[in-house]
C-alpha positions, -999 to +999 in steps of 0.1 A: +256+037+485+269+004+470+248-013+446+270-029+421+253-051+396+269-073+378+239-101+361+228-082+329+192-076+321+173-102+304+147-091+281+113-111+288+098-098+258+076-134+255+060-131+281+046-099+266+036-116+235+010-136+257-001-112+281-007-080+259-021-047+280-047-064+299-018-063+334-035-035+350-055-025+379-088-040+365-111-028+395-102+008+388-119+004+349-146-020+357-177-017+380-188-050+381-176-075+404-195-103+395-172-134+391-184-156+357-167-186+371-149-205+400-112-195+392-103-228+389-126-242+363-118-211+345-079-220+347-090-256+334-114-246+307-091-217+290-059-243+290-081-275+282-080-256+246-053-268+229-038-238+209-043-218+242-022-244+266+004-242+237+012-203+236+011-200+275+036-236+276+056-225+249+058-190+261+068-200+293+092-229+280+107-202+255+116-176+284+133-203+302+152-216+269+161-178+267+174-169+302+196-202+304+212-192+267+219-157+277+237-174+309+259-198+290+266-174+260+266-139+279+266-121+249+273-084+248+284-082+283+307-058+275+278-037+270+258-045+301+288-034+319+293+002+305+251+001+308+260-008+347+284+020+352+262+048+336+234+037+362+255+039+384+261+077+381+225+078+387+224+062+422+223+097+443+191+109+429+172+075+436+161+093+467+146+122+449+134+094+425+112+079+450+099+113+467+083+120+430+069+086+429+050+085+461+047+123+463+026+128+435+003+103+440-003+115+473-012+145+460-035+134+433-054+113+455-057+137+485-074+166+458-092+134+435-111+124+470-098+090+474-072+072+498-040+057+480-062+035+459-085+048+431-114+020+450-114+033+483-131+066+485-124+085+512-115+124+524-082+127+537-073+154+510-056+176+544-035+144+554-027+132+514-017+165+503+004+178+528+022+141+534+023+143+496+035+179+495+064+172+523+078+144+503+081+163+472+102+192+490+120+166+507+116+185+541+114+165+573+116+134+551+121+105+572+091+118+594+069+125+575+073+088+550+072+074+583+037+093+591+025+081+555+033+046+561+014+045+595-020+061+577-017+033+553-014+002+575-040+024+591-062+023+567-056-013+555-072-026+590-099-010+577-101-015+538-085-049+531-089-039+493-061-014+498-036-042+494-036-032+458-019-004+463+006-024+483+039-006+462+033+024+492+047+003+520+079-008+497+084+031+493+076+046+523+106+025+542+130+031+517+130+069+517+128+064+555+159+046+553+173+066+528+161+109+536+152+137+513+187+128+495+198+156+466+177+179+461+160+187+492+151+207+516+164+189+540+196+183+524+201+225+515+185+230+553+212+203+567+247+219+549+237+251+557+230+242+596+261+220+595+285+252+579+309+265+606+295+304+618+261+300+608+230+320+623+210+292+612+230+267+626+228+283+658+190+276+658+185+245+636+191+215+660+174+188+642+193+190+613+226+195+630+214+159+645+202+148+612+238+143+603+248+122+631+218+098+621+227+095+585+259+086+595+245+058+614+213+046+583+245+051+554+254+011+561+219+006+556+210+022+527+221-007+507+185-024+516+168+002+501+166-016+468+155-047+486+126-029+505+112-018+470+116-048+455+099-073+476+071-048+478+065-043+444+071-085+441+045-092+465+022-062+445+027-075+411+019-113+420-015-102+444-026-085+411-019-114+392-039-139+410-065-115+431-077-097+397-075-124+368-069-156+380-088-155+411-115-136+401-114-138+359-149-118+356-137-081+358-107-090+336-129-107+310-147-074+311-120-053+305-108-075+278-145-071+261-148-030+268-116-027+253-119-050+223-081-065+233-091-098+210-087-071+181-055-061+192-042-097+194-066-125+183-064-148+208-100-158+230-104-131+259-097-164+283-062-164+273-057-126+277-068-129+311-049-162+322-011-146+301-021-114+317-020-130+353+004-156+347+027-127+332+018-102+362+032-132+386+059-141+371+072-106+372+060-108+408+078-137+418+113-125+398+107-094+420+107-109+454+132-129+450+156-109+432+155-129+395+170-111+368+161-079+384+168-054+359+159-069+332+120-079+354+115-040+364+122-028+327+093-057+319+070-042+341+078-008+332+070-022+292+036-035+311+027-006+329+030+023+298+014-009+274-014-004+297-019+032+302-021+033+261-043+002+258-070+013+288-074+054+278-096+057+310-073+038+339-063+068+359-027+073+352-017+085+390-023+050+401+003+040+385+031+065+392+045+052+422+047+016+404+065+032+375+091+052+397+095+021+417+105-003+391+129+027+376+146+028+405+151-011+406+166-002+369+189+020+381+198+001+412+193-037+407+181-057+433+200-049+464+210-076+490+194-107+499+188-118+462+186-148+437+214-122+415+236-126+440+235-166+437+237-159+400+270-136+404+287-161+429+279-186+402+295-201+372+281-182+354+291-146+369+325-160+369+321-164+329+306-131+326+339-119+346+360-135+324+347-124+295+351-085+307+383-092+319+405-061+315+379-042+304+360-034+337+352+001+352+337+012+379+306-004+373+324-029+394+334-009+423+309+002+451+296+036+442+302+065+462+274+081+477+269+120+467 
């Protein structure tokens, strides 16, 4: 699979400074509902404060100021690059990556008694667990992603709230697209059926045929990234505006159970408006493909910031977010992205320059295992 990267990770560690842990699921913590304001006087009274419209301006201004420096200057690109290439050694076990990270979720929430999302209670513990279980021993992959994927959209006509847990459709397709990879049943089942003199081979057809169709997805499995980016762009940026912006009361609530304005002293307004300003940004740099690494190892930084600053906020709904945005780590952002613009640019050509006669193969396409 080639996914060469070539626009170094850009740390967005200001953002953090505004939005502090509050970037989480908030309806899985919260009971109430109740909103404490229209979601746009709420915007206009938090930044009508003076202080509070200077840290979110400032922050903002400041990760722009630092993403155009690191541009011009690109300093320590001869360490992005070597970063690059030891990813790259990586990229044949993103498969297995993103079995673990849907996988086990499933699995959680088929024995926990709810359906992909900690809100929607519902027994489908046969259909959770066994998709779940399928995925983790990578046997009959493709199908059985492709089976997941269908009880979600399934399920969404039915429980529009399910939209938080959004990240499933992102992964589902991509291990359709890309199989069980190494190690899998499917991929110990497949070079045994495809070994000359086989007894098994004699009886296994669908994994004799299994090869002919990776042969014909292996062009494709370049999109893979892509697929699991815009997913989780779209799920980071509905979280953003759907739980704190749109509807601030739960997230003020959180803030208060959790006593956050101890942990930085700023008013609970401002937590809530950084934590879903930051939670869109990251969103937004997702989906299109912005500084990709350096956005998934943000949200990773969000999501673990989160599991220590809300004890109770079940930590299996966030597993497939946190394999996701490892994988976009590892891989960058795939095709059809605002990197590439960046890497056709002036810019890439300086960062080129400057690593001139010093490349490896982090430049070349990686060979697939």
């Amino acid at each position: 699979m080639n996914w060469r990267r070539r626009v170094p990770p850009l740390v967005f560690g200001t953002l953090l400074a505004v939005s502090g842990t509050a970037s989480a699921h908030v309806r899985y913590v919260v009971d109430s509902a109740e909103d404490v304001a229209s979601a746009l006087q709420f915007l206009v009274n938090v930044l009508s404060e003076p202080v509070n419209a200077a840290l979110v301006g400032g922050g903002a201004i400041a990760v722009v100021v630092v993403a155009l420096a690191y541009l011009w200057f690109q300093p320590a690109a001869r360490d992005f690059a070597v970063l690059r290439e030891t990813l790259a050694g990586y990229d044949d076990l993103v498969p297995w990556m993103l079995r673990l990270s849907v996988g086990l979720p499933l699995v959680g929430a088929g024995f926990s008694g709810y359906f992909f999302s900690p809100i929607v209670h519902a027994e489908a513990r046969i259909l959770q667990v066994a998709v779940g279980f399928l995925l983790l021993f990578g046997l009959a992959t493709r199908v059985v992603a492709l089976v997941g994927l269908l009880a979600y959209l399934v399920g969404l006509l039915g429980e529009p709230s399910l939209l938080l847990a959004s990240e499933y459709v992102g992964g589902f397709l991509a291990i359709a697209l890309l199989g069980g990879g190494r190690p899998s049943a499917d991929q110990m089942l497949q070079r045994v059926s495809d070994a000359e003199g086989t007894l098994y081979g004699r009886l296994d057809p669908i994994h004799r045929a299994a090869s002919r169709l990776n042969a014909r997805t292996d062009p494709y499995d370049r999109f893979a990234p892509t697929l699991v980016r815009l997913a989780l762009g779209f799920n980071f940026f509905y979280l953003g505006f759907t739980q704190k912006l749109f509807a601030p009361g739960p997230a003020l609530a959180v803030v208060e159970k959790y006593d956050l304005t101890s942990v930085v002293p700023v008013d609970a307004g401002l937590w809530v408006v950084g934590a879903g300003l930051t939670e869109m940004a990251v969103g937004v740099a997702l989906f299109v493909g912005l500084f990709t690494r350096a956005t998934a190892a943000t949200a990773f930084t969000m999501l673990t910031l989160t599991l220590f600053g809300l004890p109770d906020d079940p930590v299996l709904a966030h597993v497939t977010l946190f394999g996701m945005v490892s994988m976009l780590f590892i891989t960058g952002s795939g095709p059809l992205a605002a990197d590439d613009w960046l890497r056709a640019s002036e810019f890439g050509d300086r960062s080129r320059t400057e690593t001139n006669g010093e490349t490896s193969s982090a430049s070349k396409p990686n060979q697939r295992v």
